[in-house]
Each structure stands twice: as structure tokens, then as C-alpha cells.
N, C-alpha and C positions, 0 to 999 in steps of 0.2 A: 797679253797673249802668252808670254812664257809663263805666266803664273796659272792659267787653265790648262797649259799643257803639263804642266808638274801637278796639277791635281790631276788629271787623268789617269796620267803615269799611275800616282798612286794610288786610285778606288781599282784601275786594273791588274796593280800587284794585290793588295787584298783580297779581291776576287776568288783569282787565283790561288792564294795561300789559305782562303776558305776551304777552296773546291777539294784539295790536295788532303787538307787536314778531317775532311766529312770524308772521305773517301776511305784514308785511313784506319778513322773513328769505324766506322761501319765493318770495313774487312776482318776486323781485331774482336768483335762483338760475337758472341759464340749466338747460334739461330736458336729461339724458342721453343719448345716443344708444342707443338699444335692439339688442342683440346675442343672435339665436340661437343664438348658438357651435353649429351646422353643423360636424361634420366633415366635413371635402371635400381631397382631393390632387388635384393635374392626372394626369387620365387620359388625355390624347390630348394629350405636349406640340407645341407647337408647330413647324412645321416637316416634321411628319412627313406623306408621303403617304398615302393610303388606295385601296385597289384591291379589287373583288372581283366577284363573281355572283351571282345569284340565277336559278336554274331550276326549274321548276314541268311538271310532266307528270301527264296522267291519262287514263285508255281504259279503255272499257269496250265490253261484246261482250252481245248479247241475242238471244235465244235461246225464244219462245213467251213471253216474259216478260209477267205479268200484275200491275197495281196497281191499285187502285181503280177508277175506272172507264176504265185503259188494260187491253186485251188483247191476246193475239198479236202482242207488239210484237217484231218482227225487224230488229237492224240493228245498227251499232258507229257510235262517236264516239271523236275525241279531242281533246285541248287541247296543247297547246306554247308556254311562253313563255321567254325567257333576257335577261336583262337586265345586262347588265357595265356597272361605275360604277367611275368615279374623282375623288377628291377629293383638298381640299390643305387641313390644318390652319394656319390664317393666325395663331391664339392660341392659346392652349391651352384645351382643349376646346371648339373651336368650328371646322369647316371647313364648309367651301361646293366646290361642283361638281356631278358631273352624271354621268346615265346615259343610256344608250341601250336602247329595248328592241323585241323583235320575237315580234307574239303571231301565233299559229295555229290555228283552230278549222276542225273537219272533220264532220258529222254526215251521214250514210247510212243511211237507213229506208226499208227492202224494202217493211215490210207493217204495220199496225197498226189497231186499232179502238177508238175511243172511245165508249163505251157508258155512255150517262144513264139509261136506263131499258127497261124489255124492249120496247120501243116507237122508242125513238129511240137511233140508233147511228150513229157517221161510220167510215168506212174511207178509210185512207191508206196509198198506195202508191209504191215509187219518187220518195220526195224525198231529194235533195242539199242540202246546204249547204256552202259551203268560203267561208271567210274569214280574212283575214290582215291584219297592222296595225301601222304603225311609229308608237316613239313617240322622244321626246327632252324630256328634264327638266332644270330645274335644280334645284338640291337644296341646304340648307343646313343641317348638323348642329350641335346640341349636347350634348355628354357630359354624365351626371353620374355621378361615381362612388359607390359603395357602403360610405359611411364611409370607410374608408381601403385595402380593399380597389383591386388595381390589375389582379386578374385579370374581376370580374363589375361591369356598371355598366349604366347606362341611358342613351338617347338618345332625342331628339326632332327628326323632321326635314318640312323644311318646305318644300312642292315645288310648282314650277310645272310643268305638261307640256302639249304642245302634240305633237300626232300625227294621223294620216291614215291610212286603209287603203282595200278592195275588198271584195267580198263577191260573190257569186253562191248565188241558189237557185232549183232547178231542180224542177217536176213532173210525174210522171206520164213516157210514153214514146211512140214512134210519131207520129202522127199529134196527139194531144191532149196535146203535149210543150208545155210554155211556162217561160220562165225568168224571172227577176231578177236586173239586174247593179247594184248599189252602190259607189258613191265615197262616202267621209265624211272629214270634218274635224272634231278635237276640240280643246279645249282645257279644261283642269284647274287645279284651285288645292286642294292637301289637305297634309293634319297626320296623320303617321306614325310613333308612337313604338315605341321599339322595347328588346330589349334584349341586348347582345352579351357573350360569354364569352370569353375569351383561352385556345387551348390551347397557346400558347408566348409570346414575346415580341411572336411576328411575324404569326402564324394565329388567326383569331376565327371563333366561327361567331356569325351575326347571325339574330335573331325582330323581325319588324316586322309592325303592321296598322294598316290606315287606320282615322279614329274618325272627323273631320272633313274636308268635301271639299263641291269645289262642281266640278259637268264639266259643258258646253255643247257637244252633237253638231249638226252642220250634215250631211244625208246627202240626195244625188240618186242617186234610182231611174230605171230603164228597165228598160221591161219589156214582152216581145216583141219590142225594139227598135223600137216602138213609142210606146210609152205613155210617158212624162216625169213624172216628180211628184218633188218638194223636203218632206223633214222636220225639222225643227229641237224640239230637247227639249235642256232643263236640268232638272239636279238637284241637292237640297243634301241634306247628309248629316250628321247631329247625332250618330251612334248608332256604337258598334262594330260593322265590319264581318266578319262573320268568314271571309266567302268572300275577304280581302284579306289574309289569314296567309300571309308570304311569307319564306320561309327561305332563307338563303346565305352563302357563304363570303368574309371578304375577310382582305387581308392589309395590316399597317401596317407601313409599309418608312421 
């Protein structure tokens, strides 16, 4: 019996003197550096420039057109924008630069009737709208490639723009003709990711849309040459936009 109890003793000092000395061993151990092994190759290397466009059009034509409670809407509209950018990869996968762009927006409605109820109804006739707008961004990209692929990858780019335009809208005709003339200033700050296809070395076509974005419009009105009033609105933008789906061709030379 003394002699189990003297082996006890000793496999429970052991133990112990294990437990002490792991314990030790471990705290005295400097911690690993943590590695996702990411595959990734430089996709944009360094050095090379970037150039291309992006243009957007749309028109439509209406014709007795009726939706919900629009009727007899008669009239056509259209949109025009073109946008050419040029950048310069400073690292590999990472350039910075800038575009330029020039939007156009046109709406002409003859005749139309807004109708709430068999009771209450508005009619509009003879409005114009024509509006135009420059802008200038800078822009700063980052690639990432698709595993190891060097033809499909993604980009993230990150823009400031600052731009100005006019506007005029005009109603009615004759005698009970009166118009509106606009000056505005904006200015932007948005996150644009995107993603591009190589169809040769040198030719990509590019998909981008805005997700976040903050824009500050400053806009003085006159009206009848007249009237003077000043608007100022901001907004911020958390969410995918999808009216900001903008397609185009560039080339890396």
C-alpha cells in the first residue's frame, strides 16, 4: 500500500512538472504569422498606361401612351453621355488618373394627363426640358486578379468629381409661356467597382456601378427672368445603384 501510494505521489509530481514546463514552452514561443495563401499574379503591371470610353444613350418616342395614372402622354426624350479616361499604372495593379465627361438630357411633352381619380385630373401641355453638364474626376484604381487567370479580374475605383452644368424648362406657349433657366455646381465622392475582360493583350471591355457615394448640388434658378431662388441638397448612397451600370471599352498600351 505504501508502495502505490509513492507511485502516485510520483506520476502526480510529473504531471505537474509537465503541465508547468508546456506552459512555459508555449508563452516563450513568439506567434506565427497567419498566411492565406491567396492566389494572385499582377494583372495591370506596372508602367503601363490605360485609356478608353464609356458611352451611354437612350430615347424613346410616345405615342397615346398610357400607365397607371399617366394618359395620353405624347412626346420623346433622350439621354447622351461619353466619358473618355486616361490613367497610368504607378505599381502593379494600382493606377490613378482621370476622366472627363459630358452628359445631355432632352425631354419634349406635347400633351399628357395625370389622372387620380374620375374626379381629379391635371393636363400638361408643351413642356421642354434641355439640360447639359460637365464633369472632371479623379480616379484611382485597383486590380485584383482571378486566381491566376490574366484574361478576367476585378477592380475597385475610387472617385472624386467635381462638375457644373445649365438646364432650362420651358411651359406652355403664347402668351402663358414662362420658362426656367439653371446654373448648378456639384461636387462627388463614390466607390465604383467594377469588372473587366481582356479580349486581346491590349483591348478590355469594362462593367462598373456605383454602390457608395456622397454628391452635393449647389443650383440657382431664374425664372421669367424674374424670379431668383438658390437650392442646395446632398446625398449619401449605401446601396447598389443600378441606374449607374456603365459600360466601355479601354485599351492598356
Amino acid at each position: 500500500m505504501k508502495i502505490l501510494r509513492i507511485t502516485l505521489c510520483t506520476l502526480l509530481a510529473i504531471c505537474i512538472s509537465s503541465t508547468i514546463y508546456a506552459q512555459d514552452t508555449i508563452n516563450t514561443q513568439e506567434p506565427k504569422p497567419f498566411k492565406r495563401n491567396l492566389e494572385q499574379v499582377s494583372f495591370i503591371p506596372k508602367g503601363q498606361w490605360i485609356t478608353g470610353v464609356n458611352v451611354n444613350y437612350s430615347q424613346s418616342n410616345s405615342d397615346n401612351y398610357q400607365f397607371f395614372i399617366v394618359e395620353n402622354l405624347n412626346g420623346n426624350s433622350y439621354s447622351f453621355k461619353v466619358s473618355p479616361m486616361a490613367m497610368y499604372a504607378f505599381k502593379d495593379d494600382m493606377a490613378v488618373g482621370g476622366r472627363f465627361a459630358y452628359d445631355r438630357q432632352m425631354t419634349k411633352l406635347e400633351s399628357g394627363t395625370v389622372k387620380i381619380d374620375s374626379e381629379t385630373d391635371y393636363d400638361v401641355n408643351n413642356l421642354y426640358s434641355l439640360r447639359h453638364n460637365y464633369y472632371g474626376t479623379a480616379a484611382f484604381r485597383n486590380y485584383i486578379s482571378m486566381g491566376k487567370s490574366k484574361r478576367f479580374g476585378f477592380f475597385n475605383e475610387v472617385q472624386l468629381q467635381v462638375g457644373g452644368g445649365q438646364s432650362k424648362l420651358c411651359n406652355d406657349s403664347g402668351d402663358d409661356l414662362t420658362g426656367t433657366y439653371e446654373k448648378n455646381f456639384s461636387i462627388g465622392v463614390g466607390v465604383s467597382p467594377g469588372i473587366v475582360m481582356f479580349l486581346n493583350n491590349y483591348s478590355a471591355i469594362e462593367v462598373n456601378v456605383g454602390i457608395v457615394g456622397f454628391n452635393y448640388t449647389h443650383t440657382k434658378a431664374t425664372t421669367d427672368q424674374i424670379y431668383v431662388s438658390d437650392r442646395k441638397s446632398s446625398s449619401a448612397n449605401f446601396k447598389l445603384n443600378l441606374m449607374s451600370i456603365s459600360f466601355g471599352v479601354a485599351f492598356y498600351l
